[in-house]
ROTORKE-192959 format. One record per residue (C-alpha): residue number from 0; y negated, x, z. Coordinates in steps of 0.1 Angstrom, whole numbers. Example, Ala and Ser with C-alpha at 12.3 -4.5 7.8 and 13.67 -1.06 7.14 Angstrom:
2
{0; {45; 123; 78}} {1; {11; 137; 71}} 
This chain:
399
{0; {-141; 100; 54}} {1; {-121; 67; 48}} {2; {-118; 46; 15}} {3; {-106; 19; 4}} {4; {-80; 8; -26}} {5; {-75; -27; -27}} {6; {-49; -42; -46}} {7; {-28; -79; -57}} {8; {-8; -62; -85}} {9; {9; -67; -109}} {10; {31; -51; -135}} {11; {10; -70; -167}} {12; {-25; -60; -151}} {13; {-17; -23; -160}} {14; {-32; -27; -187}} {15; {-62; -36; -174}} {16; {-62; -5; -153}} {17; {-91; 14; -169}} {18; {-116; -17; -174}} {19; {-109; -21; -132}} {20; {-115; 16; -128}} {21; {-151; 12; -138}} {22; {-158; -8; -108}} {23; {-144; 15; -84}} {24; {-117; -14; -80}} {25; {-80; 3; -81}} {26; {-48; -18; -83}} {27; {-20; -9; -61}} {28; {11; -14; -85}} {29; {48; -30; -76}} {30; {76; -31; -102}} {31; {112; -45; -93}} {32; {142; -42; -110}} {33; {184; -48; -100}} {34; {207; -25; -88}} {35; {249; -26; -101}} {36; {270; -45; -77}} {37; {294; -15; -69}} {38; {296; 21; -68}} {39; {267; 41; -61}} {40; {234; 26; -71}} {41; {217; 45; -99}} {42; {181; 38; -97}} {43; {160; 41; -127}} {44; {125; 43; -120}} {45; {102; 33; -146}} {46; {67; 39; -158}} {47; {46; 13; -148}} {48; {33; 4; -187}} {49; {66; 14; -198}} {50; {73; -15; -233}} {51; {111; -18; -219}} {52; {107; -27; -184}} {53; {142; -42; -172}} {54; {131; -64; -139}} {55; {102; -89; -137}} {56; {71; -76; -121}} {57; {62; -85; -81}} {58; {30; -93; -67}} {59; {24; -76; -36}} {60; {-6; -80; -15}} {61; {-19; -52; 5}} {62; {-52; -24; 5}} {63; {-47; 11; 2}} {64; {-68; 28; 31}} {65; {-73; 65; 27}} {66; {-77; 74; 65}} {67; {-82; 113; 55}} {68; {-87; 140; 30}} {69; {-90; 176; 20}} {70; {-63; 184; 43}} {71; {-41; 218; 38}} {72; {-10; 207; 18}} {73; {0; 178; 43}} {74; {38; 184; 50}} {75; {52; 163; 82}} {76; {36; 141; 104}} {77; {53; 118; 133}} {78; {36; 98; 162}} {79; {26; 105; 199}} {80; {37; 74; 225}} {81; {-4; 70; 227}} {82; {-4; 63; 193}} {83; {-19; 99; 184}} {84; {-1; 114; 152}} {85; {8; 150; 151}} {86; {2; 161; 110}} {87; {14; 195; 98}} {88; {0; 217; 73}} {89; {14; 237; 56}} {90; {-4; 272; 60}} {91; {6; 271; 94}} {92; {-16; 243; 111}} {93; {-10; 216; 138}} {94; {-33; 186; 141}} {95; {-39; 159; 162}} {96; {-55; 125; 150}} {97; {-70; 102; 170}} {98; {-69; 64; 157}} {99; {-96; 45; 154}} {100; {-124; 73; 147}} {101; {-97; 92; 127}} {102; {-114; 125; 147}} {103; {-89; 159; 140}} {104; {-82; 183; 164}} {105; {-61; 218; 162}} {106; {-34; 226; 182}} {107; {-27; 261; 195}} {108; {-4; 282; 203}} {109; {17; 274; 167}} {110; {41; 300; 158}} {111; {35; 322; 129}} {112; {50; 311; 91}} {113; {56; 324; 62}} {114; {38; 300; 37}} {115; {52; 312; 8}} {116; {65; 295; -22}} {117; {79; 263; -13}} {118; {81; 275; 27}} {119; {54; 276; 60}} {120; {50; 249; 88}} {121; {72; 220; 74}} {122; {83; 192; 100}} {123; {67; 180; 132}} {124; {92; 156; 154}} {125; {81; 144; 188}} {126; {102; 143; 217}} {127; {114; 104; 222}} {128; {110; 112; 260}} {129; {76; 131; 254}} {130; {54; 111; 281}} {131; {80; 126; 305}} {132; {88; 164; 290}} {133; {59; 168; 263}} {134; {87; 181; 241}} {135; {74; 186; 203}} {136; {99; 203; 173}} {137; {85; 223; 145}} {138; {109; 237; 111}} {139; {92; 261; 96}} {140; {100; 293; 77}} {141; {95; 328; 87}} {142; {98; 363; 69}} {143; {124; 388; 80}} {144; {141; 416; 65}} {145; {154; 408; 32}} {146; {135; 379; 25}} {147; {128; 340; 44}} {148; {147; 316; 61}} {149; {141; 286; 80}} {150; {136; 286; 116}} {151; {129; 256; 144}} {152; {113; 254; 174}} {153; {103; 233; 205}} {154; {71; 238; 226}} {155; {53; 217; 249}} {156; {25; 203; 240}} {157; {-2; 199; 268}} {158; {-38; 185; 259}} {159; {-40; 208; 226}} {160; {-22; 237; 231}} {161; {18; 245; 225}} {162; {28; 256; 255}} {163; {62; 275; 262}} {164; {78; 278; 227}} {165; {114; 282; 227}} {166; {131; 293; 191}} {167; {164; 269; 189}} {168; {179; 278; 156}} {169; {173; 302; 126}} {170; {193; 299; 95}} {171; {214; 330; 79}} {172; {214; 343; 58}} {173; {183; 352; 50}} {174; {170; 350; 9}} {175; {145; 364; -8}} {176; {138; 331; -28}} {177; {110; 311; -17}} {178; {123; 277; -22}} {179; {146; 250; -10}} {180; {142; 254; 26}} {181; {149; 218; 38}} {182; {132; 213; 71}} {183; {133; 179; 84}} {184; {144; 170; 115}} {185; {153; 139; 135}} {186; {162; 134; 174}} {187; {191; 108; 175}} {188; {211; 104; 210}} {189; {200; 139; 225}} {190; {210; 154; 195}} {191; {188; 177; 168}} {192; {197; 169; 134}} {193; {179; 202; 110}} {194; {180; 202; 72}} {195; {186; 237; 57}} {196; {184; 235; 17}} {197; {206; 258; -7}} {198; {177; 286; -7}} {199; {181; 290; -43}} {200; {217; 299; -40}} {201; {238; 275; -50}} {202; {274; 287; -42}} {203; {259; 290; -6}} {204; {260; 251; -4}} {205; {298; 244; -4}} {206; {303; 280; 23}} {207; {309; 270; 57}} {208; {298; 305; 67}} {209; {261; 300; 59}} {210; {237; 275; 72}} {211; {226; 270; 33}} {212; {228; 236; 22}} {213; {239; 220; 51}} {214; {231; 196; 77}} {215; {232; 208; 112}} {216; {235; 193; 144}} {217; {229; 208; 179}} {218; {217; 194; 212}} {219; {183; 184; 219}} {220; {181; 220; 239}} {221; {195; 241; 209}} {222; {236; 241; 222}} {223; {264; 232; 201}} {224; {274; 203; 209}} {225; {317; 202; 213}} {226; {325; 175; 191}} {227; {308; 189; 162}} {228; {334; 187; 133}} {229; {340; 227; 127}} {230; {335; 241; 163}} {231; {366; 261; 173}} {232; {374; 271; 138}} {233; {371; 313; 129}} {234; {361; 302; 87}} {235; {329; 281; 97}} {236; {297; 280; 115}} {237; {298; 255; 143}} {238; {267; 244; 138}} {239; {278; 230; 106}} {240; {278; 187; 103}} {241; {276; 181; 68}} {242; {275; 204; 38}} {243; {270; 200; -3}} {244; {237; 200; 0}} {245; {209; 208; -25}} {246; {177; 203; -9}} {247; {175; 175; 15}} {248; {139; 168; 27}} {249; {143; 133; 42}} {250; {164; 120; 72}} {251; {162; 93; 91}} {252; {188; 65; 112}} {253; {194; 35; 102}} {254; {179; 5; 135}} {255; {207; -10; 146}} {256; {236; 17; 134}} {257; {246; 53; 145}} {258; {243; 59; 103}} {259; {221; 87; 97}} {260; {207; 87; 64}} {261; {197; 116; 44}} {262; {176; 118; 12}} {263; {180; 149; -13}} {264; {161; 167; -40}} {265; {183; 170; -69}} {266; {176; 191; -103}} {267; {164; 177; -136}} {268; {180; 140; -124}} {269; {207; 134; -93}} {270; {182; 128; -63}} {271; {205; 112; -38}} {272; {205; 88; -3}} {273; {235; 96; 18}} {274; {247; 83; 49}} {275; {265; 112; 64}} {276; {297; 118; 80}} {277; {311; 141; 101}} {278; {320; 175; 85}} {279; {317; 157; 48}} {280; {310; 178; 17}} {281; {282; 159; -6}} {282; {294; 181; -38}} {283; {263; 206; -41}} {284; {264; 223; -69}} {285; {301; 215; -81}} {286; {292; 177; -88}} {287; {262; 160; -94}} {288; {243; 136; -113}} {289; {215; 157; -126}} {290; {213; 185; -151}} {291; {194; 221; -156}} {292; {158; 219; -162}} {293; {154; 220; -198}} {294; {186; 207; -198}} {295; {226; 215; -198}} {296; {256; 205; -173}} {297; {259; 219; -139}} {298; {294; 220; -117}} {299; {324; 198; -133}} {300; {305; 164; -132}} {301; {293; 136; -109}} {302; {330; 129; -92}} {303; {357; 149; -76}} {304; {384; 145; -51}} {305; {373; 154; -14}} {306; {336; 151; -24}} {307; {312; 123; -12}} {308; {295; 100; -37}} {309; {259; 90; -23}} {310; {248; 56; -19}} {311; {218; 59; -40}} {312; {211; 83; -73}} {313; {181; 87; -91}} {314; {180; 94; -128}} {315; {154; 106; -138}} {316; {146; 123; -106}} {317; {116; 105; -86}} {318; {112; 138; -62}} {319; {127; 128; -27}} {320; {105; 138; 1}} {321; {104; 120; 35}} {322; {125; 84; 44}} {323; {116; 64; 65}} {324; {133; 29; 79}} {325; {113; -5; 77}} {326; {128; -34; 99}} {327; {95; -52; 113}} {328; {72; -79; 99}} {329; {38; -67; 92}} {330; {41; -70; 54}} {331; {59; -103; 45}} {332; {92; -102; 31}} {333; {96; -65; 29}} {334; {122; -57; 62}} {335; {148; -45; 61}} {336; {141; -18; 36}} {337; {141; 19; 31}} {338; {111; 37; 19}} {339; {114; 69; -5}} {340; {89; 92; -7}} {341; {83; 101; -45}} {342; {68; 140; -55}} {343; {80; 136; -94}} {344; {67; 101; -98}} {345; {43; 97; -76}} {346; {51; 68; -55}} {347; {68; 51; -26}} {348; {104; 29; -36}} {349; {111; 5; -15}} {350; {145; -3; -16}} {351; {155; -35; -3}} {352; {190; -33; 24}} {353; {211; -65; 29}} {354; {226; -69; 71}} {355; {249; -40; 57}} {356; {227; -16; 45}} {357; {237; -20; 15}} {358; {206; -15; -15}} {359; {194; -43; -34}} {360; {162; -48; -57}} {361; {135; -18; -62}} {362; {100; -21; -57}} {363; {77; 10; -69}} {364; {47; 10; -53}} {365; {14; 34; -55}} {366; {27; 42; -91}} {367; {-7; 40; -105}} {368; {-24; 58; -83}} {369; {-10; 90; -95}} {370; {-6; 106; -54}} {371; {22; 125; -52}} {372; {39; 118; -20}} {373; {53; 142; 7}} {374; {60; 120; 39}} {375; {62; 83; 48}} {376; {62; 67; 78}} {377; {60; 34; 98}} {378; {39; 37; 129}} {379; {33; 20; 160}} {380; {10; -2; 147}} {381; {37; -14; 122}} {382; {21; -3; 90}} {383; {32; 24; 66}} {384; {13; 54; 66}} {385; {18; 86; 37}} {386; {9; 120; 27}} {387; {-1; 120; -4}} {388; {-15; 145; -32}} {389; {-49; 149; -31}} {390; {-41; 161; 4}} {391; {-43; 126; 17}} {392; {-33; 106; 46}} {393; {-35; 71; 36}} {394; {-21; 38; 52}} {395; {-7; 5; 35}} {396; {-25; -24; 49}} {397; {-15; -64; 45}} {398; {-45; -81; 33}} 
């Protein structure tokens, strides 16, 4: 079933919200505001009808096309060269959506999860050389003695089946929380970037002898690759790139750069955007921006020597889910920009980047919809698709 949203919003016609309701008409909201000129940028996001809103409002034009529903807890999604999309669920499914007629198919042959808590079938990522090795890569977590971890995998995926799984990495050790398992993945250069959160266990974070909290990098084919910042060393795991990590559940490389940018769930405040660098602690849990639910300091701060600060910070936190780069023209005057997924607050933030990646004005957008949003990305066509509560998959279309 597809609907529509249409929308020109903006910020002042929120209160008109409920009158336009009625109709079955449902504006698609954008508010802007600055950023500081140095230092990390701290991004406020705002209530759309909030009385103290800092930035002018901005008109932006586009529809809100919901393309399907009453999926299982969308998680990942990423696109096949044919234009296909691959969407995980996550109980443990694998679709396949055909454009146009937005028809689903399964896939078989998907591994078993463990869909429990805040875990089962998490990321899909698609080979960039699929139409020569049908090479797809699934993150998912799995039970084992003592509890879950996070584990990935690559398969070949021929017509609708997975054919000849291969398990490439399993993270240790194994916890019997049910939260904070990370999960996204990226391909960059014939290497596999994997995103393992803390697991619960916040000390884990700054150990270079667990896979908690970290970034990792291997090959494409599961191997360490020999220039990866701890290999060689008897007090850390090799597999180890970056570490100080809460939860990150977005990651994606900047066009034009080798910068690989990660977004990260924070507590009660302190979502981040970093750019990561080699071997790099991002502070987890010894400095940070946010606080304890309910409230209360964690760590020794926001700053200490040896410890990265991120680009971006949210206060309050928006939720960070998936990231994904914008740097083409199909909605006029939004590239370059990076788009933030937003569970908390229910919305995509588009953050405007200057020629050095550096963040400039904020743009909310969605806001008063009030869909939760797990993934986003920019697909073939050029338009900006989402996961969204409700167990949506919508698209952003210029009107």
């Amino acid at each position: 079933m597809q609907r529509w949203f249409f929308g020109k919003a903006h910020m002042r016609l929120k209160t008109l919200f409920p009158a336009l309701a009625a109709t079955g008409l449902i504006l698609v909201l954008a508010s802007a505001c600055a950023q500081p000129d140095s230092g990390p940028a701290r991004v406020e996001p705002l209530l759309e009808n909030a009385a103290n809103a800092s930035g002018p409002g901005e008109l932006t034009d586009f529809r809100v096309r919901t393309l399907l529903e009453w999926l299982q807890e969308p998680w990942g999604m990423d696109f096949l060269p044919d234009g296909r999309l691959l969407l995980a669920e996550k109980p443990g499914t694998l679709k396949i959506v055909t454009p146009g007629t937005w028809s689903v198919r399964n896939v078989s042959g998907v591994p078993a999860v463990a869909d429990e808590g805040q875990g089962g079938l998490m990321d899909v990522l698609v080979h960039p050389q699929f139409t020569s090795n049908q090479w797809v890569y699934l993150s998912y977590s799995i039970a084992a003695e003592g509890g879950f971890t996070t584990r990935v995998s690559r398969a070949r995926l021929r017509d609708a089946a997975l054919e000849e799984l291969e398990v490439l990495f399993t993270a240790a050790p194994v916890f019997a929380e049910r939260r904070h398992f990370g999960s996204r993945l990226l391909l960059d250069q014939g290497l596999l970037y994997i995103t393992v959160g803390d697991r619960g266990n916040r000390s884990k974070a700054q150990s270079l002898l667990t896979h908690n909290g970290k970034v990792l990098r291997l090959t494409e084919d599961g191997a360490i690759p020999a220039d990866n910042p701890f290999v060689g060393r008897s007090d850390a795991l090799a597999e180890i790139y970056s570490y100080g990590h809460r939860n990150p559940q977005g990651i994606a490389r900047r066009p034009g750069t080798r910068e690989i940018w990660v977004a990260e769930h924070g507590p009660q405040g302190g979502d981040e955007i970093n750019i990561l660098k080699a071997g790099a602690n991002y502070g987890w849990p010894v400095i940070t921006y946010g606080e304890e639910y309910g409230g209360g300091a964690i760590g020794e701060g926001t700053h200490k020597a040896g410890m990265e600060q991120p680009l971006i910070y949210y206060v309050p936190s928006i939720g960070t889910g998936g990231i994904a780069f914008y740097n083409v023209d199909t909605y006029p005057g939004w590239g370059p920009s990076l788009l933030v997924s937003g569970l908390r607050l229910a919305r995509i933030n588009r953050l405007e980047l200057d020629e050095h990646g550096q963040p400039g004005k904020e743009t909310r957008l969605l806001g008063n919809l009030g869909m939760r949003v797990r993934d986003v990305q920019v697909g073939p066509d050029g338009m900006v698709y989402a996961l969204a509560d409700r167990a949506r998959l919508i698209r952003l279309e210029p009107r």
